[in-house]
DSSP file (Angstrom, degrees, kcal/mol; ACC not computed):
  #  RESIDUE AA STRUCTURE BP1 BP2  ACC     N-H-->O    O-->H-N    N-H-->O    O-->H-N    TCO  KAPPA ALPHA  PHI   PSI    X-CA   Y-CA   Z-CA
    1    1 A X              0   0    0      0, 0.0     2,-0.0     0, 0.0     0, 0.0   0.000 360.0 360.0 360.0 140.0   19.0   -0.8  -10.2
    2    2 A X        -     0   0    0      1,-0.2     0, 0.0     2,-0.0     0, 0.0  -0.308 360.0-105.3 -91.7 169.8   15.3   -2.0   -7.9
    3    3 A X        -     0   0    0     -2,-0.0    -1,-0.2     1,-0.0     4,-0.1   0.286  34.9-102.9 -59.3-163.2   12.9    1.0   -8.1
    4    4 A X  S    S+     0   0    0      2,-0.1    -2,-0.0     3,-0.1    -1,-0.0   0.377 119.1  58.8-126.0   7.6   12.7    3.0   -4.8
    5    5 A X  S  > S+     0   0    0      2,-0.1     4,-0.6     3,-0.1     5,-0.0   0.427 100.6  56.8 -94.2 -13.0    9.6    1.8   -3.7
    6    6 A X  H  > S+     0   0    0      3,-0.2     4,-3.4     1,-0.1    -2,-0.1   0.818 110.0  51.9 -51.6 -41.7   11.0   -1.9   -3.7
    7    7 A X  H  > S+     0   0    0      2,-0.3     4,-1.4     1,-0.2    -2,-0.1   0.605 107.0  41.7 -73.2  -9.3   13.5   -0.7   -1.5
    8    8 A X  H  > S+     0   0    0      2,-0.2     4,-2.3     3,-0.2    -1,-0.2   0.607 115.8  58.2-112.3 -18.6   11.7    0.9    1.0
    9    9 A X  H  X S+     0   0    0     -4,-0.6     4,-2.9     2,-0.2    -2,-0.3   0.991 114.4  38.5 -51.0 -77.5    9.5   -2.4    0.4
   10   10 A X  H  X S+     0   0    0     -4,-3.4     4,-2.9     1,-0.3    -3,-0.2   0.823 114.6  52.5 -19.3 -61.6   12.7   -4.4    1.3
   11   11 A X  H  X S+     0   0    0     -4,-1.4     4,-1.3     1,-0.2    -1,-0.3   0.899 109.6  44.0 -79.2 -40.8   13.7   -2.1    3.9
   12   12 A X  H  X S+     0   0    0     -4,-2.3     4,-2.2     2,-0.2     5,-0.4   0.861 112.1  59.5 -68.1 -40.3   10.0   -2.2    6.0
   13   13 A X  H  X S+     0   0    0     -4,-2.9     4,-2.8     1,-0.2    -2,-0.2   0.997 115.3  38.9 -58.2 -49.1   10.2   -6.7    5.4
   14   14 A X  H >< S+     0   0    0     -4,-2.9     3,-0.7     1,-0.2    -2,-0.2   0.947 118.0  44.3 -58.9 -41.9   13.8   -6.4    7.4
   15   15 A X  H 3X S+     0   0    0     -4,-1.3     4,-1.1     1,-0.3     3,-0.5   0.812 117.7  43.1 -87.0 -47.6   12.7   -4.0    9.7
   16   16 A X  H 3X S+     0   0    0     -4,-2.2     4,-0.7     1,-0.3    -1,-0.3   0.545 119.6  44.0 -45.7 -42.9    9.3   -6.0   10.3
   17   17 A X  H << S+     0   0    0     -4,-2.8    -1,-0.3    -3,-0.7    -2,-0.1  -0.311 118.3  48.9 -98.0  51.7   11.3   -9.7   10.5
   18   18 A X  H  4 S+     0   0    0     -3,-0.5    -2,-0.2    -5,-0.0    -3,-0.2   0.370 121.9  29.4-152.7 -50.4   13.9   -7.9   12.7
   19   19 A X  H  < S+     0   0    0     -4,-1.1     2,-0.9    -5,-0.1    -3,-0.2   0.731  88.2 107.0-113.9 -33.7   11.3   -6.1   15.2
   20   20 A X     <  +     0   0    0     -4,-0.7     6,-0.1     1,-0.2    -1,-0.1  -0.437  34.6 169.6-113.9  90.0    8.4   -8.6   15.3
   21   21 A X        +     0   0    0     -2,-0.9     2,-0.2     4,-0.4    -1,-0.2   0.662  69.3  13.2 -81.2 -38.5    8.5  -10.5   18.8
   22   22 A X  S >  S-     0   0    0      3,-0.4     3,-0.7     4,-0.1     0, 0.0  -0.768  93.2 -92.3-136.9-169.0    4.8  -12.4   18.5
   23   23 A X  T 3  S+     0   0    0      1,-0.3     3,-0.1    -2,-0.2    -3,-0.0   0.716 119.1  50.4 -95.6 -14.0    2.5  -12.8   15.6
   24   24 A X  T 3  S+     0   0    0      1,-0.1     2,-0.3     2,-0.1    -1,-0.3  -0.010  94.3  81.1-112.9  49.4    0.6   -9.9   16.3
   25   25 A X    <   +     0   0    0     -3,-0.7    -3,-0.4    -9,-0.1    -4,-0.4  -0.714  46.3 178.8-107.4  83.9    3.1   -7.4   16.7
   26   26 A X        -     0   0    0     -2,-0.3     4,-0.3    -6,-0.1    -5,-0.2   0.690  55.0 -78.9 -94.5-120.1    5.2   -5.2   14.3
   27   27 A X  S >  S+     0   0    0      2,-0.2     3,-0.5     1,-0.2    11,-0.1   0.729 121.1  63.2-130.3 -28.1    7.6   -2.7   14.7
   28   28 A X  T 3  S+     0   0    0      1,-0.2    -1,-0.2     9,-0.1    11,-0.1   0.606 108.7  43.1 -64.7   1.6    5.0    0.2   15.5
   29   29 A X  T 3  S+     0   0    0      7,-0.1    -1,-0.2     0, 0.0    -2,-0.2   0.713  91.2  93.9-104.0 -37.8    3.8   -1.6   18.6
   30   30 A X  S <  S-     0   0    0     -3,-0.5   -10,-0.0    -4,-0.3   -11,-0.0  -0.591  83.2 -28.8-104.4 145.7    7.3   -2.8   20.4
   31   31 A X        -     0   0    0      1,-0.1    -4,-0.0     6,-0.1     0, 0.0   0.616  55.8 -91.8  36.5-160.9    8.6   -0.5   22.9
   32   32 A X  S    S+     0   0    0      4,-0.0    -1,-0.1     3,-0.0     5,-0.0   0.967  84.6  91.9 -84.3 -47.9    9.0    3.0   24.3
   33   33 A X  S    S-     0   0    0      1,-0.0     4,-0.4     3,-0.0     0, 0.0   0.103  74.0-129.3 -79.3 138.7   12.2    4.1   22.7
   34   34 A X  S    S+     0   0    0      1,-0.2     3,-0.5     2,-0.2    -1,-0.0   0.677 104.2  64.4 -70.3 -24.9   12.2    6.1   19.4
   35   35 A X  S    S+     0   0    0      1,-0.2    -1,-0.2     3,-0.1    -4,-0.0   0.743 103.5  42.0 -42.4 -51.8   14.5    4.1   18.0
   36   36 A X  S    S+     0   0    0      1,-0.2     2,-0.3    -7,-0.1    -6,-0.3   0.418 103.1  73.4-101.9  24.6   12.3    0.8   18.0
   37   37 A X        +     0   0    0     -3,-0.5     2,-0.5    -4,-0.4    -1,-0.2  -0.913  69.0 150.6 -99.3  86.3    8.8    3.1   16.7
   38   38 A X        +     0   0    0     -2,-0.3     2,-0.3   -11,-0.1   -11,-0.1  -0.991  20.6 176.0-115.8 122.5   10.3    3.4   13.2
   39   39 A X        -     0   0    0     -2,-0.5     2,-0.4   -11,-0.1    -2,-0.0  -0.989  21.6-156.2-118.8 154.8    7.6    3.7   10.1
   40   40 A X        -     0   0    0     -2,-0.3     2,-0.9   -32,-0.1    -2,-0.0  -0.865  15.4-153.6 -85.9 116.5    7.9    4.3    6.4
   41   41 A X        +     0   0    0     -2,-0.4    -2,-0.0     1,-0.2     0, 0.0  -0.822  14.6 178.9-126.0 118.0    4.7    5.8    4.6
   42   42 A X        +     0   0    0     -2,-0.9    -1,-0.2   -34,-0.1     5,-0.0   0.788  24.8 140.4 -65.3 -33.9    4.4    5.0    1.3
   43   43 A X        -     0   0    0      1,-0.1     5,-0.1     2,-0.1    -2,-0.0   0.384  54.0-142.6 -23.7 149.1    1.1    6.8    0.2
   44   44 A X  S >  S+     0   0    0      1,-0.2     3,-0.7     3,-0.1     4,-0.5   0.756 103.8  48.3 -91.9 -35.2    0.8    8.3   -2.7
   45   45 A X  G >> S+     0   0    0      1,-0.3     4,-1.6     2,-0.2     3,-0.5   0.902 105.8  59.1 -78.7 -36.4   -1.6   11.4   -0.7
   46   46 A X  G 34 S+     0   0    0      1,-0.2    -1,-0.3     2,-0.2    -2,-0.1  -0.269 107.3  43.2 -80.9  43.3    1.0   11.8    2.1
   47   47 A X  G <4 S+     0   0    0     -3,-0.7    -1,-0.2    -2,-0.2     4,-0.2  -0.280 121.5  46.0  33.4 -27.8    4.0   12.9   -0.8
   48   48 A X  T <> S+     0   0    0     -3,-0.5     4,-1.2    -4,-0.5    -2,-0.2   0.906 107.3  53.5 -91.4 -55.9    1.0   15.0   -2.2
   49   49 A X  H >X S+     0   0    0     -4,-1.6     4,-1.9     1,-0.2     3,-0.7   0.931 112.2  46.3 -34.9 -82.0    0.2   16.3    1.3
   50   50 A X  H 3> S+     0   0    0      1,-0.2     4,-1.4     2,-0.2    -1,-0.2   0.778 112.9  50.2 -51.7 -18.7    4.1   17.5    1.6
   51   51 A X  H 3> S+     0   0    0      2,-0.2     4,-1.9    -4,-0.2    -1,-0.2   0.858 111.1  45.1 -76.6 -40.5    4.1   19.0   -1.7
   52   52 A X  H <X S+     0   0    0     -4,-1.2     4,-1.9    -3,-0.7     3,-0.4   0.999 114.1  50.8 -84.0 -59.6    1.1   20.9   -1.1
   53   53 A X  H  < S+     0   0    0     -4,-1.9    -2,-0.2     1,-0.3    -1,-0.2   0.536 113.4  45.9 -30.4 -33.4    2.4   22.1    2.7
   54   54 A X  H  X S+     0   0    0     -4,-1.4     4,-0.6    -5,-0.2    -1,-0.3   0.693 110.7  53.0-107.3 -17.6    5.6   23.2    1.4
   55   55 A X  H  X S+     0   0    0     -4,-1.9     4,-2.6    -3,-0.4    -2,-0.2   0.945 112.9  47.3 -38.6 -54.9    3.8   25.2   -1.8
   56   56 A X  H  X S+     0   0    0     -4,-1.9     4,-0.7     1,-0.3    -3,-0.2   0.574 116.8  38.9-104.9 -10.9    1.7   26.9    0.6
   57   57 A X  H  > S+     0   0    0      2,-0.1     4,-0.9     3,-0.1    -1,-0.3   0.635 115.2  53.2-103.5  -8.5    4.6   28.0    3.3
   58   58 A X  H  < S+     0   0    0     -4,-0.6    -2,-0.2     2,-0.2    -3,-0.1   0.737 111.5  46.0 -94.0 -16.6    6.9   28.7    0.6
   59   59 A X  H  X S+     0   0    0     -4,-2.6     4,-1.3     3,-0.1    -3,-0.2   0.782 108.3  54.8 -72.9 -41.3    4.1   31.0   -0.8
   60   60 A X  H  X S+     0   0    0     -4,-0.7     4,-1.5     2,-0.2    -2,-0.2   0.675 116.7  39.6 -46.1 -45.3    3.4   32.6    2.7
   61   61 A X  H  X S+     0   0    0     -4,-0.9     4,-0.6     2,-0.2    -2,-0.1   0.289 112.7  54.0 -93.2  -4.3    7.3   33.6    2.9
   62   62 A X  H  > S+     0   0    0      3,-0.1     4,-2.6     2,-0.1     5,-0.2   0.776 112.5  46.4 -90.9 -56.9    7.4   34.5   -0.9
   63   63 A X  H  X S+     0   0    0     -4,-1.3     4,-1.6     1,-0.2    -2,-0.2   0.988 114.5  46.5 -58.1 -84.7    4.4   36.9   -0.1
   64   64 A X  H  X S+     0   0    0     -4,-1.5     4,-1.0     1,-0.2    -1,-0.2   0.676 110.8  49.4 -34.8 -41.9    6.0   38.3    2.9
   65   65 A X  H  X S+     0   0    0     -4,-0.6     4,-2.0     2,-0.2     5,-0.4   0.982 119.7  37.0 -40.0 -71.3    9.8   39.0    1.4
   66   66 A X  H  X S+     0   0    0     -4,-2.6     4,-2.5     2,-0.2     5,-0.5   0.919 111.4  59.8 -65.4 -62.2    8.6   41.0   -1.9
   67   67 A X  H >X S+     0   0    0     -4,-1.6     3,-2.2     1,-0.3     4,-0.9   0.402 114.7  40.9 -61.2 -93.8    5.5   42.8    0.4
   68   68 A X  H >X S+     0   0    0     -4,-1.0     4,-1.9     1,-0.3     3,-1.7   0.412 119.6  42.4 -53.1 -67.8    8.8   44.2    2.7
   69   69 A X  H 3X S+     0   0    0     -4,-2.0     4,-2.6    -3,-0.4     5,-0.4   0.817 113.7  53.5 -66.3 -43.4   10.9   44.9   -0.4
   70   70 A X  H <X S+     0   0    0     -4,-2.5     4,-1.8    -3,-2.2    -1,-0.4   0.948 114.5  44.7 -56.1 -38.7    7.7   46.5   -2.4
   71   71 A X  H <X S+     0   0    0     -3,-1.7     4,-2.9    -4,-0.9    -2,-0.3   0.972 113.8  45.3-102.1 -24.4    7.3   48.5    0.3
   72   72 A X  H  < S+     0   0    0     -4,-1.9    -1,-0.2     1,-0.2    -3,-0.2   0.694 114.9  45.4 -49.4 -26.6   11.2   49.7    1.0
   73   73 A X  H  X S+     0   0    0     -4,-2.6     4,-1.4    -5,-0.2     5,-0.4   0.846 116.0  48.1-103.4 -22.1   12.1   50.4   -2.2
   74   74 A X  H  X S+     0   0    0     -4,-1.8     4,-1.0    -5,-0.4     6,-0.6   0.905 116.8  45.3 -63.8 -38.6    8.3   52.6   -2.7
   75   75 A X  H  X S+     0   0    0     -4,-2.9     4,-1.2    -5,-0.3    -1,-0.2   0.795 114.2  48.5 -83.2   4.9    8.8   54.4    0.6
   76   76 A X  H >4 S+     0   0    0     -3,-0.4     3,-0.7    -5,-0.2    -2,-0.2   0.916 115.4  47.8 -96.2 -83.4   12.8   55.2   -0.4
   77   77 A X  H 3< S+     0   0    0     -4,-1.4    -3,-0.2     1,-0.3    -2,-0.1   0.816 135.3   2.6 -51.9 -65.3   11.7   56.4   -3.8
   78   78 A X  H 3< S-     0   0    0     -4,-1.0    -1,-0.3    -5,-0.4    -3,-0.2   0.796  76.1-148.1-112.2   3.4    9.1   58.6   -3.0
   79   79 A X    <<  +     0   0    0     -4,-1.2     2,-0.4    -3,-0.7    -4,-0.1   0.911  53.8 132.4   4.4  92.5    8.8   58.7    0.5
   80   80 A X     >  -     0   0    0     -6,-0.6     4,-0.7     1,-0.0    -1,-0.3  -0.985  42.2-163.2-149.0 135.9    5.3   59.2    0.4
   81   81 A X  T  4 S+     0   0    0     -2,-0.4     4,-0.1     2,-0.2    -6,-0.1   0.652  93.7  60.8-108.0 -25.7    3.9   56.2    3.3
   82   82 A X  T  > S+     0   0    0      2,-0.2     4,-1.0     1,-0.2     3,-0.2   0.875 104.3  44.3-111.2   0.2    0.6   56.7    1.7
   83   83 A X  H >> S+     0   0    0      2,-0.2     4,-1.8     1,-0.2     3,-0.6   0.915 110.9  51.8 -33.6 -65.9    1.8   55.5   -1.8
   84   84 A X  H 3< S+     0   0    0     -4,-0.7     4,-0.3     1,-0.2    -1,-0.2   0.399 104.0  54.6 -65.2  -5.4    3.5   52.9   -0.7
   85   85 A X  H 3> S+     0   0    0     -3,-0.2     4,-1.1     3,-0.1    -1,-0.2   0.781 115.9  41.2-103.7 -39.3    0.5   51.7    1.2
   86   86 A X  H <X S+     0   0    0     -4,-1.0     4,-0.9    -3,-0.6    -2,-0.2   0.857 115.7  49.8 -60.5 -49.1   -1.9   51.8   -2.4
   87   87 A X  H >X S+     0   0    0     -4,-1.8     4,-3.7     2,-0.2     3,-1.1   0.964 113.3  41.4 -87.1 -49.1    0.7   50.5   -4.3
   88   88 A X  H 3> S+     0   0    0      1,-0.3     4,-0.5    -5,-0.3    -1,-0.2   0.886 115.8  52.7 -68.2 -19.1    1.5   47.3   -1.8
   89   89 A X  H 3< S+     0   0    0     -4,-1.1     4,-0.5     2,-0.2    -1,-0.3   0.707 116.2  42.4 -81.2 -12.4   -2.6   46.9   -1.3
   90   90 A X  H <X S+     0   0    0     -3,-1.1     4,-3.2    -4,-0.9     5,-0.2   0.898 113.7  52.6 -71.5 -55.8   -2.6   46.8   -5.7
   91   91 A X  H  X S+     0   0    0     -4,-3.7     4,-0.7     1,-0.3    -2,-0.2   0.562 116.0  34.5 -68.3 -17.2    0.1   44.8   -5.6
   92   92 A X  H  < S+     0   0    0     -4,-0.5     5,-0.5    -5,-0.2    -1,-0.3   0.479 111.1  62.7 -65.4 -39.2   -1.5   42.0   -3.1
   93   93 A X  H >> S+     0   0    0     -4,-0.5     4,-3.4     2,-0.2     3,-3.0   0.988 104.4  45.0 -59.9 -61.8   -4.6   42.4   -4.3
   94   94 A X  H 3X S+     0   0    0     -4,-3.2     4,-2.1     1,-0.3     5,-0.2   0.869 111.7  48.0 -46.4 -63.5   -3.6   41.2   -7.6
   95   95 A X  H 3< S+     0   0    0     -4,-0.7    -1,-0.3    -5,-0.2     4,-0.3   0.412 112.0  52.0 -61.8   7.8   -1.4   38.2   -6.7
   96   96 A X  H X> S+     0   0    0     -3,-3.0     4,-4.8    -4,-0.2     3,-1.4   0.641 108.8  49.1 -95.6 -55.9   -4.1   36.9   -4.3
   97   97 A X  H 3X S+     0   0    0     -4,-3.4     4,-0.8    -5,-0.5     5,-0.3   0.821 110.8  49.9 -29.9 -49.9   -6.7   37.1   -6.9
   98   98 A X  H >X S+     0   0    0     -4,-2.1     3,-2.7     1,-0.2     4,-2.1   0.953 108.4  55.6 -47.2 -54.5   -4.4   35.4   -9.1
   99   99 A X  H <> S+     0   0    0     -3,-1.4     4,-1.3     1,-0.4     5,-0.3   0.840 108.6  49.4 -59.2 -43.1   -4.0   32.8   -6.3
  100  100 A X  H 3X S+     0   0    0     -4,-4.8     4,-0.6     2,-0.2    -1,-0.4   0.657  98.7  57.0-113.0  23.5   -7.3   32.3   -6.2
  101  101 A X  H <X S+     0   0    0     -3,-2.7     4,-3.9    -4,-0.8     5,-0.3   0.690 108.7  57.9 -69.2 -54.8   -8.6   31.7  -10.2
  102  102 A X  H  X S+     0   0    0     -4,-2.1     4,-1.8    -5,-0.3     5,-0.3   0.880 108.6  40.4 -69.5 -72.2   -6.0   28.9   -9.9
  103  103 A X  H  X S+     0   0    0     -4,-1.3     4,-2.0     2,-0.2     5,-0.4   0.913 120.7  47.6 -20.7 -69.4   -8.1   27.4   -6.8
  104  104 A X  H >X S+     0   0    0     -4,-0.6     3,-3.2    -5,-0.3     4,-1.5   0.924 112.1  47.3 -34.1 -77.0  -11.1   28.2   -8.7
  105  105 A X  H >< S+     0   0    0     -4,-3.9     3,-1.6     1,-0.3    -1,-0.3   0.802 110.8  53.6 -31.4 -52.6   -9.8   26.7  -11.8
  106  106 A X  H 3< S+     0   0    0     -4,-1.8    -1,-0.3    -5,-0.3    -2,-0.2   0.322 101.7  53.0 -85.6  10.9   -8.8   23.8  -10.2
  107  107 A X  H << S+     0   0    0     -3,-3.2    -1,-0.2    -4,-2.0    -2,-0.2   0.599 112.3  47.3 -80.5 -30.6  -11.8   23.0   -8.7
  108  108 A X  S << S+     0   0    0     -3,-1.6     4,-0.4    -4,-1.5    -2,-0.2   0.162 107.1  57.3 -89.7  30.8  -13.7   23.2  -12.2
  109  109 A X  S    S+     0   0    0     -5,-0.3    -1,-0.2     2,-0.1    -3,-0.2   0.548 106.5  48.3-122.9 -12.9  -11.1   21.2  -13.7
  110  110 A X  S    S+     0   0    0     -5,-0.2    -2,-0.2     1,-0.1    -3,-0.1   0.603 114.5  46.7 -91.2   7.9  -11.9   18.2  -10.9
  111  111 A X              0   0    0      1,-0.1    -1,-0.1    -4,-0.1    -3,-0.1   0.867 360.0 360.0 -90.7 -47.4  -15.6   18.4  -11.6
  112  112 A X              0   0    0     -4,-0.4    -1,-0.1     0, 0.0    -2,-0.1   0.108 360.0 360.0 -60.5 360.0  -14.8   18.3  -15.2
């Protein structure tokens, strides 16, 4: 079995001998149509890029679930509004903070 970067190697030479009408033209240049603007991106920083983009919305929507649920099950329990309003600003605080030593950290650890 080829790796999966030969193959998407493979697949861009057909696509490239397939599309490629003069000598300086490839397959992002020929026509209007969405079909014949097809690219591949191999970078190693666009895979990094997605990684990092779906961390940081899946973190945004992580944060937003538990803050509703922190605060439903505080204002059902003690229905007290301004409890539940101290306890979900503790409870934020802390997990940003966290959120942000690991930035921190990882800033000394690329210097390093």
């Amino acid at each position: 079995m080829e790796p999966i970067y030969l193959k998407w190697e493979n697949k861009m030479a057909e696509l490239n001998s397939r599309t490629q009408t003069s000598a300086n033209k490839g397959p992002f240049e020929l026509g209007t149509s969405s079909k014949q603007r097809i690219g591949f991106q191999f970078a190693e920083q666009f895979v990094r890029m997605k990684v990092e983009l779906a961390f940081i919305t899946g973190l945004a929507r992580s944060l937003a679930i538990s803050s509703a649920l922190i605060a439903l099950t505080i204002i059902c329990f003690t229905q007290n509004l301004l409890i539940m309003l101290l306890t979900l600003g503790v409870i934020l605080a802390v997990v940003i903070s966290l959120l942000g030593f690991y930035v921190i950290w990882g800033s000394l650890q690329v210097r390093i």
